[in-house]
C-alpha positions as CSV (number, residue, x, y, z in Angstrom):
1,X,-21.5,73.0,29.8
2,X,-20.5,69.8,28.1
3,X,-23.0,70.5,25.3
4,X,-21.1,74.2,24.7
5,X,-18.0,72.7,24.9
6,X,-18.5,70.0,21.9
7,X,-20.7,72.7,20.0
8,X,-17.3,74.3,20.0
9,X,-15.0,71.9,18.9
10,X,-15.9,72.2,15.2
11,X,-14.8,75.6,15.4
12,X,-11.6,74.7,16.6
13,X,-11.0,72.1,14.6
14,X,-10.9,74.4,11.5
15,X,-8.2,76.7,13.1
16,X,-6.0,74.2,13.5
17,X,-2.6,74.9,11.5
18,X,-2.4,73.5,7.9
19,X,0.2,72.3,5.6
20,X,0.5,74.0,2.1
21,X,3.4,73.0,0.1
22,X,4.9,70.9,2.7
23,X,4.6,74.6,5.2
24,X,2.7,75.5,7.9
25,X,1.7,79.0,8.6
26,X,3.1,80.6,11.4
27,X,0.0,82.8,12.3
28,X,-1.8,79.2,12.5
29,X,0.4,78.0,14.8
30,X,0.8,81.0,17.3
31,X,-2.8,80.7,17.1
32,X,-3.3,76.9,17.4
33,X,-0.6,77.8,20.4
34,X,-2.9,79.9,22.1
35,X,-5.7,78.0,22.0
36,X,-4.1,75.1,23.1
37,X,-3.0,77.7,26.4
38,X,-6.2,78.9,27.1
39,X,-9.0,76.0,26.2
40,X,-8.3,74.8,29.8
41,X,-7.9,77.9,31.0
42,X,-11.6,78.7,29.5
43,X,-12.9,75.4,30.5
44,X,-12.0,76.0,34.1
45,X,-13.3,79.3,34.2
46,X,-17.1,78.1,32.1
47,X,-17.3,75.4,35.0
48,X,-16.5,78.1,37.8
49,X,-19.1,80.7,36.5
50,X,-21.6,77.4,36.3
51,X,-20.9,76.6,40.1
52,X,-20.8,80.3,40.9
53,X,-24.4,80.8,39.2
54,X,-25.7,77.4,40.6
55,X,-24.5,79.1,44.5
56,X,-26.2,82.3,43.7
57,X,-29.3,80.6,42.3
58,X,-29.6,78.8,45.8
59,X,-28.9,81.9,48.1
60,X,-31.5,83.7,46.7
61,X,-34.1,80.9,46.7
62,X,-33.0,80.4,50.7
63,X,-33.2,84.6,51.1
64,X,-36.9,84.6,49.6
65,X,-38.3,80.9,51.2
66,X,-35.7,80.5,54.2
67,X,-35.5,77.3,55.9
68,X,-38.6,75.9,53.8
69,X,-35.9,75.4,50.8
70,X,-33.4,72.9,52.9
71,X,-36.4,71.3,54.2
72,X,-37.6,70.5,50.9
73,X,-34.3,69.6,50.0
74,X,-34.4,66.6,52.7
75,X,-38.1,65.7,51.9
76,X,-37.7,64.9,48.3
77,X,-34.2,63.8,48.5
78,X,-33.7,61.8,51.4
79,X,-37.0,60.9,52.7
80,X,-38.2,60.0,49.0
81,X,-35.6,59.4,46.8
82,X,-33.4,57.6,49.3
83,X,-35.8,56.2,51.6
84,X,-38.5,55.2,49.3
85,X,-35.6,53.6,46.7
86,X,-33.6,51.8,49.5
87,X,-36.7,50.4,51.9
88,X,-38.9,49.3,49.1
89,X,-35.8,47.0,47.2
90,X,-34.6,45.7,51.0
91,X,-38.2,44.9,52.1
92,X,-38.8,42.8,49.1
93,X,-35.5,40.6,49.5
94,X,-36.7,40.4,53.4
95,X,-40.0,38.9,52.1
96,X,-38.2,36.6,50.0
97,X,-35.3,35.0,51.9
98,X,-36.1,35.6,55.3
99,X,-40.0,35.2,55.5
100,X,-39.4,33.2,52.5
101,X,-42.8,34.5,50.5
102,X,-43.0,33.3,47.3
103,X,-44.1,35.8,44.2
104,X,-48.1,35.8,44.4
105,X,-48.0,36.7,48.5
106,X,-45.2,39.3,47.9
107,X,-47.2,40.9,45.5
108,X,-50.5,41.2,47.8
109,X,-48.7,42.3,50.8
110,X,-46.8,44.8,48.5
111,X,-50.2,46.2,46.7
112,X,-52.2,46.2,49.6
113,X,-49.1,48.6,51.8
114,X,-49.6,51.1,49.2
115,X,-52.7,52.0,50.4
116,X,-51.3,55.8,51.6
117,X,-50.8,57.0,48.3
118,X,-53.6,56.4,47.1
119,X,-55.6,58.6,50.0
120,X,-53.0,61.7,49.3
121,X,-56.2,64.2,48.3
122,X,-57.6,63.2,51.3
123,X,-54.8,63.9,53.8
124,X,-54.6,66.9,52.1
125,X,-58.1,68.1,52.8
126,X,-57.4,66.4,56.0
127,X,-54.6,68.8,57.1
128,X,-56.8,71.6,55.8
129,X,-59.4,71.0,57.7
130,X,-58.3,69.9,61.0
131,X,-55.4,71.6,63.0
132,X,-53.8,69.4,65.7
133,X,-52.4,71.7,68.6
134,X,-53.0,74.8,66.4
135,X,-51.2,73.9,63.6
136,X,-51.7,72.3,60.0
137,X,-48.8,71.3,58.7
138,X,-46.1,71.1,61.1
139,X,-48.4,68.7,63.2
140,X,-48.8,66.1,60.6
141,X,-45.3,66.1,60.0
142,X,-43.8,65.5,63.4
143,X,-46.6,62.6,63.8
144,X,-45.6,61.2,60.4
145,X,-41.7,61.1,60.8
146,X,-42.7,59.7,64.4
147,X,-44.6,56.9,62.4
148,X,-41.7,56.3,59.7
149,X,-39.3,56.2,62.3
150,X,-40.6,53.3,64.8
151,X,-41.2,51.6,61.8
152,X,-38.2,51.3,60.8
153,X,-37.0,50.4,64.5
154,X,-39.4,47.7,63.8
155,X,-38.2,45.9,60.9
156,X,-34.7,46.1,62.1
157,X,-34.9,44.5,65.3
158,X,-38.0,42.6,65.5
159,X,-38.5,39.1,62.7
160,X,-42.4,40.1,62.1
161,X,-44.8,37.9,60.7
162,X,-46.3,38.7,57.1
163,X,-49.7,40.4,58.4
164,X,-48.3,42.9,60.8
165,X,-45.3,43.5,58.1
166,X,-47.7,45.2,56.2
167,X,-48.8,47.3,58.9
168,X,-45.8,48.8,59.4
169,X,-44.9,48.9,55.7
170,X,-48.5,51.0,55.5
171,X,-46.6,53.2,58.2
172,X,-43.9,54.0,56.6
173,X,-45.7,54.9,53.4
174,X,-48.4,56.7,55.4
175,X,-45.4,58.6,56.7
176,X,-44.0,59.2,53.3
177,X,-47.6,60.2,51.7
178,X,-48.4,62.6,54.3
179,X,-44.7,64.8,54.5
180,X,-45.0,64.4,50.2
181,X,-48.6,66.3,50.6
182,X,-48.0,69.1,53.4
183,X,-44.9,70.1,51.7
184,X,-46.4,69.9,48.3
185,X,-49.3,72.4,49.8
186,X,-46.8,74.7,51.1
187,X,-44.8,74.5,47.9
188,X,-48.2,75.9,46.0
189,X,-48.6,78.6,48.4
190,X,-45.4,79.9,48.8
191,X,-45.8,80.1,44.4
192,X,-48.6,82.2,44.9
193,X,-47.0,84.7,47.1
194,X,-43.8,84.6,44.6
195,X,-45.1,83.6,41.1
196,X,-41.6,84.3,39.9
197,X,-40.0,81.7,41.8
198,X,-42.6,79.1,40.2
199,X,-40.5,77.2,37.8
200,X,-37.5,77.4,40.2
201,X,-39.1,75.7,43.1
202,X,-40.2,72.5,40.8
203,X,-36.7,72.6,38.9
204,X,-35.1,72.5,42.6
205,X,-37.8,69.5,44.1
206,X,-37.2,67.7,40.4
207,X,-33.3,67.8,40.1
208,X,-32.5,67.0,44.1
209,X,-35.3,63.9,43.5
210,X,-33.8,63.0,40.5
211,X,-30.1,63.1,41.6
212,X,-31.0,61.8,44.6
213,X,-33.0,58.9,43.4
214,X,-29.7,57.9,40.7
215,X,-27.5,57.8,43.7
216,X,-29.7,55.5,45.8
217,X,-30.4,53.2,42.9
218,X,-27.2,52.9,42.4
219,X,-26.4,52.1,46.1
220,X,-28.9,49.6,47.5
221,X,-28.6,47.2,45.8
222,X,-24.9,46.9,47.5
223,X,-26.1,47.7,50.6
224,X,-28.2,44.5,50.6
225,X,-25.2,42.5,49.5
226,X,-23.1,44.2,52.2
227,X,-25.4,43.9,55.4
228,X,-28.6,41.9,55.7
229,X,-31.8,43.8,54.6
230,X,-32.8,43.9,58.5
231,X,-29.3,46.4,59.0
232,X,-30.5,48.4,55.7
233,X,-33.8,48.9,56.9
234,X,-32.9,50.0,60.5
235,X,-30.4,52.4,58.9
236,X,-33.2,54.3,57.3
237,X,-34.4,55.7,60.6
238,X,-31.7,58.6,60.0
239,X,-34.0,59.1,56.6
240,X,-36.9,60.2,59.5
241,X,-34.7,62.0,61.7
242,X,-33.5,64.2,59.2
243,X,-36.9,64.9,58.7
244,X,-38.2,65.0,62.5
245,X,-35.6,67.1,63.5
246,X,-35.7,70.7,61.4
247,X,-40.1,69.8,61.8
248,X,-39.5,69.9,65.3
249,X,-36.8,73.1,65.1
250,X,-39.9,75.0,63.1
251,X,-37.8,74.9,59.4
252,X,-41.4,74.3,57.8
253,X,-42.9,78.0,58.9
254,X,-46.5,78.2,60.3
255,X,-48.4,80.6,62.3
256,X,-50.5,79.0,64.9
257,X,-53.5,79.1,65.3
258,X,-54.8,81.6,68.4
259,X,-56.5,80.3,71.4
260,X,-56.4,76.8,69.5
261,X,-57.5,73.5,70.7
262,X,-55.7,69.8,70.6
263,X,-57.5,69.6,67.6
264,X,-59.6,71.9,65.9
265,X,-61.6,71.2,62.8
266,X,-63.1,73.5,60.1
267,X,-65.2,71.9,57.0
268,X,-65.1,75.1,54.9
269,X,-62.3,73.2,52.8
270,X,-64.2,70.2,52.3
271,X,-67.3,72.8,51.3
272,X,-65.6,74.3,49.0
273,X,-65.0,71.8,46.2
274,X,-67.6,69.1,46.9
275,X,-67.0,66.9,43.6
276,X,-63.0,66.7,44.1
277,X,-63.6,66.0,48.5
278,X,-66.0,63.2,46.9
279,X,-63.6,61.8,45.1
280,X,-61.0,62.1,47.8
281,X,-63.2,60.4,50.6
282,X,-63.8,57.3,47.3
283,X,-60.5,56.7,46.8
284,X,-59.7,56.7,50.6
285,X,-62.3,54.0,51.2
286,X,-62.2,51.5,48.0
287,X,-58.0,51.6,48.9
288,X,-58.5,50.6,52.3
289,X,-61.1,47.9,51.3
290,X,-58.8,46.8,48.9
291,X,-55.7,46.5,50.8
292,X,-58.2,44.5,53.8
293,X,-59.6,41.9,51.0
294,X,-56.1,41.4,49.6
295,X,-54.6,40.7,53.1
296,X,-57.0,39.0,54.6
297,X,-59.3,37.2,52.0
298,X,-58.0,33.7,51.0
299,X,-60.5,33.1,47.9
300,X,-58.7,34.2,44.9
301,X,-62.2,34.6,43.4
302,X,-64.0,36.6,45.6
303,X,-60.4,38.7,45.8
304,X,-60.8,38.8,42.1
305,X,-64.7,40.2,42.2
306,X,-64.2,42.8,44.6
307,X,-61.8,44.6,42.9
308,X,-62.9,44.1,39.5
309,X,-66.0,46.1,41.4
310,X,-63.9,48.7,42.7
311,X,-62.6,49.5,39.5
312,X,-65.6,50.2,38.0
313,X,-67.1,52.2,40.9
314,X,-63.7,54.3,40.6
315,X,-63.8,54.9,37.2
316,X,-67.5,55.5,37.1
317,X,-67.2,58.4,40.3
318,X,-64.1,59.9,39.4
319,X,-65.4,60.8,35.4
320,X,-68.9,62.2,36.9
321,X,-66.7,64.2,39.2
322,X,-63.7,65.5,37.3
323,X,-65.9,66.1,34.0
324,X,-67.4,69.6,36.0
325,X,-64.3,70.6,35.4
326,X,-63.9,70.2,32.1
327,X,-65.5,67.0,29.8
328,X,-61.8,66.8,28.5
329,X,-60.0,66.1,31.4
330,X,-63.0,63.7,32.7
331,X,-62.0,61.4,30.1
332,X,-58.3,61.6,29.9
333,X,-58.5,60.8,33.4
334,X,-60.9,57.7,32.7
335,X,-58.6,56.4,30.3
336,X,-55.3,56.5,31.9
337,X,-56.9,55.1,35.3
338,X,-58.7,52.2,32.5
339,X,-55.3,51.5,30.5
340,X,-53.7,51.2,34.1
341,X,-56.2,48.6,35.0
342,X,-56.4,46.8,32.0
343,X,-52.5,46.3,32.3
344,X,-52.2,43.1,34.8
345,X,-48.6,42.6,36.4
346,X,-46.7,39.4,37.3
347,X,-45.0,42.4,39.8
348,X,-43.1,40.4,42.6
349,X,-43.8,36.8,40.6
350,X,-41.0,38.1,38.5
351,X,-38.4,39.8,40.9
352,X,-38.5,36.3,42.3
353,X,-38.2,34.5,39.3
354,X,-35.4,37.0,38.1
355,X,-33.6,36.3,41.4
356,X,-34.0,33.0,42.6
357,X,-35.1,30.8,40.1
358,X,-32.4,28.1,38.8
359,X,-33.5,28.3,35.1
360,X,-33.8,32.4,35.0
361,X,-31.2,35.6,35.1
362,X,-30.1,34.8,39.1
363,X,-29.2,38.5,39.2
364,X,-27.4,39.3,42.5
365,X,-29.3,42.7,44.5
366,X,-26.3,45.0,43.2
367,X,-27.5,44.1,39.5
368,X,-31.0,44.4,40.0
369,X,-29.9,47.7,41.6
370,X,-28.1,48.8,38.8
371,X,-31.1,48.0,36.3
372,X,-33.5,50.6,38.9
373,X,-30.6,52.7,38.3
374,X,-31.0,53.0,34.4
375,X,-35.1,52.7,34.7
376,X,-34.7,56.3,36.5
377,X,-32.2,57.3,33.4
378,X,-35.4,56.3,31.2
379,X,-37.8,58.6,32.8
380,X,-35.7,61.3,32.7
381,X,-35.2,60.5,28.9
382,X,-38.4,60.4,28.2
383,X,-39.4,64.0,29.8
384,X,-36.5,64.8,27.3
385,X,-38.1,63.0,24.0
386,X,-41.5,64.4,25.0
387,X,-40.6,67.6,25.2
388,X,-38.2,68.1,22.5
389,X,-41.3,66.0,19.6
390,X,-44.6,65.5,21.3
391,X,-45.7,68.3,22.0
392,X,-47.4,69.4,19.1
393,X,-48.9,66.0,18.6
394,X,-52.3,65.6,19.6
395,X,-53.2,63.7,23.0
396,X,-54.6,61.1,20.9
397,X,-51.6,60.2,19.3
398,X,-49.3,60.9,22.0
399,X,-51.3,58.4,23.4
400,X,-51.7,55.8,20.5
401,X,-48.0,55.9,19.9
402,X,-47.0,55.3,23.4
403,X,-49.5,52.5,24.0
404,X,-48.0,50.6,20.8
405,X,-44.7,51.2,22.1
406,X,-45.6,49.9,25.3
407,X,-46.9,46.7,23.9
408,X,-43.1,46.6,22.5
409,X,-42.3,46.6,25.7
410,X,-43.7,43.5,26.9
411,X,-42.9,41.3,24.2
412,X,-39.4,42.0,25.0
413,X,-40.2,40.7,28.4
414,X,-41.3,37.7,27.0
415,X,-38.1,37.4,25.1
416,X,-36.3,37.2,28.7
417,X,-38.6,34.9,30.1
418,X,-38.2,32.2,27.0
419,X,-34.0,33.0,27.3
420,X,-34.4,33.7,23.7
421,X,-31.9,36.6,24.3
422,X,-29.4,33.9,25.5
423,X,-29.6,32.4,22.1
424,X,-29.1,36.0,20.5
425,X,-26.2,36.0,22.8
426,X,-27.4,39.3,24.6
427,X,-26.8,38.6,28.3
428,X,-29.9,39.0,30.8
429,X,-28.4,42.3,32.9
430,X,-27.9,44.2,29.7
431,X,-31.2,42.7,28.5
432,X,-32.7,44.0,31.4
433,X,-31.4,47.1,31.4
434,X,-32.9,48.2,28.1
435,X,-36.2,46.7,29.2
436,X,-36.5,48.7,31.8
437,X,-35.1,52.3,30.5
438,X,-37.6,52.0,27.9
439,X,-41.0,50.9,29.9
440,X,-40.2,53.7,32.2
441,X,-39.4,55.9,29.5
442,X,-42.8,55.3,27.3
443,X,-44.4,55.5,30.6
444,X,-43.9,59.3,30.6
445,X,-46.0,59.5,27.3
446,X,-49.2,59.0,29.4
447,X,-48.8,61.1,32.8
448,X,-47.3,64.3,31.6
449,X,-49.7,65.0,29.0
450,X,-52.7,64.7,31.5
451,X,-50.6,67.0,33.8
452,X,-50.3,69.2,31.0
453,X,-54.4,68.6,30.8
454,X,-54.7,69.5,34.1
455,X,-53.1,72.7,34.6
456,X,-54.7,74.0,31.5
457,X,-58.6,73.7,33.3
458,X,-57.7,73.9,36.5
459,X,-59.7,76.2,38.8
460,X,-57.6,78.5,40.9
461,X,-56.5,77.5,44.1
462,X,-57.3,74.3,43.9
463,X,-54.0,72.9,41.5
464,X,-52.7,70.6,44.7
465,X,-55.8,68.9,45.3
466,X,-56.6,68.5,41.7
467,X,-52.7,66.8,40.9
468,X,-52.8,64.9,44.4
469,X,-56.3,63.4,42.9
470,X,-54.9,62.8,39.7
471,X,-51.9,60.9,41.0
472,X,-53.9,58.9,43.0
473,X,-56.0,57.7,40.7
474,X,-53.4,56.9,38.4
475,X,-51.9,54.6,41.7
476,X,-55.2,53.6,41.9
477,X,-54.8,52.1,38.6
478,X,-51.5,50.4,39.6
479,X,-52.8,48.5,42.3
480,X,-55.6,47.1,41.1
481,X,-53.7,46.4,37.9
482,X,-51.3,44.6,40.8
483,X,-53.9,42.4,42.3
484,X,-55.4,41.1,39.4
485,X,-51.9,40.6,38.2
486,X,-51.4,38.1,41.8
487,X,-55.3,36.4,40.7
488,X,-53.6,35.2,37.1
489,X,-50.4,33.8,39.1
490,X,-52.8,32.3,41.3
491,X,-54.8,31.0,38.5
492,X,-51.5,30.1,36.6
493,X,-50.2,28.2,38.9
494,X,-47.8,30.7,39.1
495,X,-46.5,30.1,43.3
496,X,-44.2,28.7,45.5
497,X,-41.3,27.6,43.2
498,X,-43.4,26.6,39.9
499,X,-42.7,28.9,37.2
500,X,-43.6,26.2,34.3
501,X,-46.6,29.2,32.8
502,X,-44.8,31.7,33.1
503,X,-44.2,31.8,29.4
504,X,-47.8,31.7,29.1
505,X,-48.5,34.4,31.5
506,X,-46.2,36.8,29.8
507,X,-47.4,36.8,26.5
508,X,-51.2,37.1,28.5
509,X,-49.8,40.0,29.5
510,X,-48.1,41.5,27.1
511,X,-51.2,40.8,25.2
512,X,-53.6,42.9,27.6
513,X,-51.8,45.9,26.9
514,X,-53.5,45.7,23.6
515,X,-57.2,46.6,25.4
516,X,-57.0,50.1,25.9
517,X,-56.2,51.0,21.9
518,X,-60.1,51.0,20.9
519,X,-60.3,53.5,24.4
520,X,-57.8,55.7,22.8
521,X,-60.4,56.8,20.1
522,X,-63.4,57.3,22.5
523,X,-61.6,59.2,25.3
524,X,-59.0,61.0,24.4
525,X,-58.7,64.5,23.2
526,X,-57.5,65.2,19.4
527,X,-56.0,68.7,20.1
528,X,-52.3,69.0,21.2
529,X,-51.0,69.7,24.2
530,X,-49.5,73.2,22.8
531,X,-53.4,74.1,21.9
532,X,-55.9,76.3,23.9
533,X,-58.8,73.9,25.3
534,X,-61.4,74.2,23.1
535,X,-65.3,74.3,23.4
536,X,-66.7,71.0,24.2
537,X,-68.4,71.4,21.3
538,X,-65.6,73.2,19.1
539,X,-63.0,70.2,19.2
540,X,-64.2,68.1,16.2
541,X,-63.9,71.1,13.9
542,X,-61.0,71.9,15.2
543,X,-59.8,68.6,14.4
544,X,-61.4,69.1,11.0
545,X,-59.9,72.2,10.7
546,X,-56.3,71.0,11.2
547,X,-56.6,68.1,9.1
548,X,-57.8,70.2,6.1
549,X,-54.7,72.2,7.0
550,X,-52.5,69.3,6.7
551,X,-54.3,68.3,3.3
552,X,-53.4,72.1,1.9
553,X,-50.0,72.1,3.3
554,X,-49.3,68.9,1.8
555,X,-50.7,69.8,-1.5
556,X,-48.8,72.9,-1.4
557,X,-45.6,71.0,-0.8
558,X,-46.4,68.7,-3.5
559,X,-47.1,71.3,-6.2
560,X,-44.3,73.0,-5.0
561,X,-41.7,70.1,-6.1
């Protein structure tokens, strides 16, 4: 509306009345008159028609899916957006100023609770396969709000020591995970049964997340200021509720199953696509021997070995299994799991350094809140800048261009952490702020073109298990970027309240993001996301072809001035 509404004012502009000979014409000004009468009038009326369209859009998603759309509305807006925002930034001040963890632990016992997300494919051929009490959905989510919602009852009344904190932080992301997957399984379904609905469902799911996760950001951090991040976190059991509640009331429809059992299993699921349950079953168990080594390993090297070996058992599996599909998206995969590897974090040595250390920013929680707040405004920006240039690019370039950007990105980090921006009198939360928008935003450069990928080659029925895999080995990626991010504290030094090399370990950092470039070339794909998947064979002349293309077009354009 506000883009129609400046595209206008041009126009209006040029009616306005104008003086000739020291006159003004009267027609001008009875029309300036009325335009100055009815432009609010017009206004008002636009933004009704816009609420008016927005209502009908709504009513008839609710008449075709019923309850299922309000109870996707509270799973992606309050039980991700808000929980997932608010828990996550009060857990890590808890860590920090009343368990007092310095950076290195907070980063292992924050790694190793994201174990859940990485084991999404799994739980989803898990809830396929086996039906508690005669149903496969409604089930798991009833046992999973249960799960998120003692959890939380947990961290606000009881002080718990670091070990069992991260069993009940991989409780409530279990319980997050598993709600995210059934409902994403009954989202694909129910766009099978109405294909027209498609891009309605996933504008619905993206704009309540998104508006959702803007509001929270911009919340919690005053939340934390305001009460003690014990109160926050036992305020998030309403987060469950809303969930447990309409589960309970049967909002998420499902037909039980006849004459069924406490719990019934059927293995035709995991039959059916062998490679992708493989993969599935992989990722659940190198995540869980992760998460164990991290928490409960004390040698930094043997920490250090094992998931260096993980990694390459990962990356190794998941290319044999995903290239059946198609060769192409094999290696696209492979490289955006490698580049996620290869990119160590300082994570949570940071957010303590940014907080609490005497000689850094000593932002307060409703800063560092506001700074989340802008990193979401980046990834919706760049959704926006892909869209509107890349997309006729080729993958490798999309990818080329984003990973050079990215390594932008870091140096500017390293900027903050010398104060340098002090000296070019830019202070640290605006800093920050611009930081963050644009990592987040280049970070949209790498996922949405494998998505894109994806559902190009996908086989049919099988898109939710496909994206659940692809997501988690993109999380994959994370974490063990994450834990040998906490080995180069470790080996830095970087713990407790020394933060003398952390200069050094910045610009290490910033540095790795330089590895993946020469995998950019090998792995990646030189046609554009706009074009048919070619033959395996077929791609390298038709990257011959469209480079001979360019040369003629150019040539042309050259002869032509």
């Amino acid at each position: 509306m506000d883009a129609q509404w400046n595209e206008e004012a041009p126009e209006l502009a040029s009616r306005l009345p104008t003086k000739s000979a020291g006159t003004i014409s009267t027609t001008d000004t009875v029309g300036n008159l009325g335009l100055e009468e009815d432009s609010p009038a017009k206004h008002t009326e636009d933004a009704r028609k816009d609420r008016r369209y927005c209502c009908h859009w709504l009513r008839e998603l609710y008449a075709t899916f019923g309850n299922f759309i309000p109870f996707a509305v509270i799973t992606y807006g309050v039980n991700q957006s808000v929980a997932w925002h608010i828990s996550t930034f009060a857990l890590r001040f808890y860590m920090k100023d009343v368990l007092l963890l310095d950076g290195a632990t907070m980063g292992r016992l924050n790694t190793a609770a994201i174990l859940p997300w990485n084991m999404k494919p799994f739980m989803g051929l898990l809830s396929d396969g086996i039906a508690i009490f005669g149903y496969h959905r409604r089930s798991y989510v009833i046992i999973a709000a249960l799960c998120g919602l003692v959890s939380y009852i947990l961290l606000g009344t009881v002080a718990l020591p670091a070990t069992a904190l991260v069993v009940v932080m991989i409780s409530i992301n279990a319980s997050m995970s598993t709600i995210d997957v059934i409902v994403d399984g009954k989202a694909a379904e129910l766009t099978r049964e109405v294909p027209r609905h498609a891009s309605d469902l996933q504008s619905l799911f993206w704009g309540v997340s998104a508006i959702m996760g803007l509001l929270s950001s911009s919340l919690k951090g005053s939340l934390v200021e305001w009460f003690s991040p014990q109160t926050v976190l036992l305020g998030m059991t309403i987060c469950s509720v809303s969930i447990l509640l309409p589960a309970l009331r049967g909002w998420l429809a499902e037909d039980r199953i006849p004459e069924a059992r406490c719990c019934q299993v059927t293995l035709s699921q995991f039959r059916k696509h062998p490679s992708v349950s493989a993969v599935a079953l992989l990722l659940t168990l190198v995540s869980t021997l992760l998460s164990t080594v991290q928490v409960f390993v004390t040698s930094k090297h043997a920490r250090a070995i094992v998931t260096v070996a993980c990694a390459i058992v990962v990356a190794v599996q998941s290319f044999r299994a995903l290239k059946q599909i198609t060769p192409f998206l094999g290696r696209t995969a492979l490289f955006v799991f490698l580049r996620q590897c290869l990119h160590t974090g300082l994570g949570d040595t940071m957010f303590v350094w940014r907080t609490k250390y005497p000689g850094g920013p000593q932002l307060s929680p409703a800063q560092l809140g506001f700074v989340d707040c802008f990193g979401s405004l980046g990834l919706l920006v760049g959704v926006c800048i892909y869209n509107k240039f890349m997309t006729n690019w080729s993958f490798r370039r999309i990818f080329l261009t984003a990973q050079l950007f990215f390594f932008l990105a870091q140096l500017v980090e390293v900027v903050l952490v010398m104060r340098w921006n002090l000296l070019l009198g830019i202070p640290d939360f605006l800093f920050l702020v611009g930081d963050d928008t644009f990592g987040l935003m280049v970070s949209r450069f790498f996922y949405i073109p494998m998505c894109v990928l994806a559902a190009k080659v996908c086989p049919p029925n099988l898109e939710a298990t496909l994206f659940a895999t692809l997501l988690s080995i993109n999380n994959l990626g994370w974490s063990i970027s994450g834990f040998l991010g906490v080995t180069m504290c470790e080996v830095w030094g970087l713990e407790g309240d020394n933060f003398d090399n952390l200069p050094l370990a910045s610009l290490v950092k910033a540095c790795t993001t330089l590895l993946p470039l020469p995998l950019i070339f090998v792995l990646t794909p030189t046609f554009s996301p706009n074009d048919p998947v070619p033959e395996e064979g077929g791609e390298a002349r038709e990257a011959t072809t469209s480079q001979a293309a360019g040369r003629h077009e150019s040539t042309s354009e050259a002869t032509g001035a």
